[in-house]
C-alpha positions, 0 to 999 in steps of 0.5 A: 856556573860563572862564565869566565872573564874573556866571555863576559867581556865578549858578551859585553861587547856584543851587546854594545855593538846591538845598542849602538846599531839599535839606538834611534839618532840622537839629537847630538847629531841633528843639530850638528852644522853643516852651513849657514849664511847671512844676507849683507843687508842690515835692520835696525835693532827694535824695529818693527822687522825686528819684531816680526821676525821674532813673531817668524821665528816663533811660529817657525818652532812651534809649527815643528811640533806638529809638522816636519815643514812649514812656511811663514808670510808676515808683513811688517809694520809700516812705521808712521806716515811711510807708505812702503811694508816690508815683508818677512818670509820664512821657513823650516824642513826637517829631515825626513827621518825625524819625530816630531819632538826632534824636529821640534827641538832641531828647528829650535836649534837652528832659531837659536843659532840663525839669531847669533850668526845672522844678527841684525841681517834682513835674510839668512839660511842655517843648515843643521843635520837635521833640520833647515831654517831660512829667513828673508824679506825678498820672497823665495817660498815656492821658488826653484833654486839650483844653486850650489850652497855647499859641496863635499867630497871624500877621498878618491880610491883607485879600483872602487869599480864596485864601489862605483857601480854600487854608488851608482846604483843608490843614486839611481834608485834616489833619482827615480824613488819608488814612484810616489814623488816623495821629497825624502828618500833613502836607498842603499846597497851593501854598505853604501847609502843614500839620501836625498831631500826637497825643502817642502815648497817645491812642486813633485816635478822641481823636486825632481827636477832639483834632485836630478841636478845635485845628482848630476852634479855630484857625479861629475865633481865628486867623481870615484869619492867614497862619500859626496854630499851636495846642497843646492838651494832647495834640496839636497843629496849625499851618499856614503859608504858605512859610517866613515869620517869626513874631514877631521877636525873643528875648523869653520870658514868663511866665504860669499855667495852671491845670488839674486843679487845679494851677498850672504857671508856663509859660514861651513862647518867641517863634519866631525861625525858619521856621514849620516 
C-alpha cells in the first residue's frame, strides 16, 4: 500500500537530516578564509627568490598527500659575485580532522591563494578552515609565537551560566587533552564544541603552553559569547555552541600587524558558515 503524501514527505525529511549529520566535511568548508597576510618587504619578479619559492610552494603540496605537516629550508641562489644568500622558509599544517586527499587539495588551495594575495611579498601567512600556509625568508620554524593574529567572538547572552560552565568545561578538557600532548584536540559537552590545534613545529611543552594562552585569552575577551575563536601564531582554539553563524555577510578588511619587526597587510575573512 502506498504511504500518503505527508509520510513520504516526513521520511524524505528524516533521511535528509541523517545524510546532512552523516556526510564527511567537504572541502567547501576547508578552503574557506579565515586570515592571510603579507609581509611589506618585496622580491624581484623572476629572481632566484622567485624561483625558490616557487620549488617551496611545490614541496609544500605535494608533501600534503602523505602528511598533515610539513616544513621546508631552501636557500637561494646567490646572484653572480654576491656573497650574502638568501633563505626561503616554509610550511604547511592541516587541520587534524582531514585526509590526506583534503589536506592535499586545501594546501593546494591555500598556494594558490598566498601567490595572488601575497605577490612579489618576501613572507606571507594564509589561514583556511582547514589548513595553514606560511612563507618567509627570516626563520620562524620551530619558533613559539603568541601573538594575536585574529580574534572572534559571538553574541553575548544574558543567563548562559550553563552554557558558560559547559564552555568552560570543553576549554578545560582541551587545555589538559586526554594526557598523550597531541596538538589537535576536540572536546564537547551537550551541544557545545571544542577544538584546538598547534601548527606541527612546536615541542609538546610550547604546544601547551600556546594552547594555555588562547585559552586564556579567550576566556577574558570573549567573556559569556556563545562561540569564540582565537588564532595566536602558532596554534589555535575555538569553541561554539551547535552550527550557529558567525557574523553574516561577505565583507573582507584590512589591517596591520606589526611583528618581529615587519609589517604584514592582513587581510580577515568574515565566517558565512557553520562555526566548524
Amino acid at each position: 500500500m502506498a504511504l500518503p503524501t505527508k509520510e513520504l514527505s516526513s521520511l524524505f525529511l528524516l533521511f535528509l537530516v541523517l545524510f546532512m549529520f552523516f556526510i564527511t566535511p567537504s572541502i567547501s568548508a576547508a578552503d574557506t578564509l579565515v586570515f592571510g597576510g603579507c609581509s611589506q618587504l618585496k622580491f624581484t619578479s623572476g629572481s632566484p627568490y622567485e624561483y625558490t619559492l616557487d620549488s617551496i610552494f611545490t614541496s609544500l603540496v605535494n608533501s600534503a598527500m602523505f602528511a598533515t605537516y610539513n616544513n621546508f629550508t631552501m636557500p637561494v641562489a646567490a646572484l653572480g659575485g654576491s656573497t650574502t644568500q638568501d633563505t626561503v622558509y616554509g610550511l604547511f599544517q592541516c587541520r587534524g580532522d582531514l585526509n590526506n586527499g583534503a589536506c592535499n587539495r586545501c594546501v593546494e588551495k591555500a598556494v594558490s591563494q598566498i601567490g595572488t594575495l601575497c605577490f612579489d611579498s618576501t613572507g606571507g601567512v594564509l589561514q583556511l578552515e582547514g589548513c595553514l600556509v606560511k612563507y618567509d625568508n627570516v626563520s620562524f620554524i620551530g619558533e613559539e609565537d603568541k601573538s594575536v593574529v585574529e580574534k572572534k567572538c559571538g553574541p553575548s547572552l544574558s543567563a548562559y551560566s550553563e552554557g558558560l560552565s559547559r564552555r568552560d568545561a570543553v576549554l578545560s578538557y582541551l587545555e589538559a587533552g586526554d594526557g598523550t600532548n597531541k596538538p589537535y584536540r576536540v572536546g564537547g559537552s551537550g551541544k557545545l564544541q571544542g577544538v584546538a590545534q598547534c601548527v606541527g613545529d612546536l615541542d609538546p611543552r610550547e604546544c601547551q603552553d600556546c594552547l594555555s594562552d588562547a585559552i586564556g585569552r579567550l576566556k577574558t575577551e570573549c567573556g559569556a559569547a556563545k562561540w569564540g575563536d582565537m588564532y595566536l601564531g602558532k596554534c589555535y582554539v575555538r569553541y561554539s555552541e551547535g552550527r550557529d553563524l558567525s557574523d553574516a555577510g561577505k565583507s573582507k578588511r584590512f589591517r596591520h600587524l606589526f611583528h618581529g619587526g615587519f609589517s604584514f597587510l592582513f587581510l580577515v575573512g568574515v565566517y558565512t558558515m557553520g562555526r566548524f
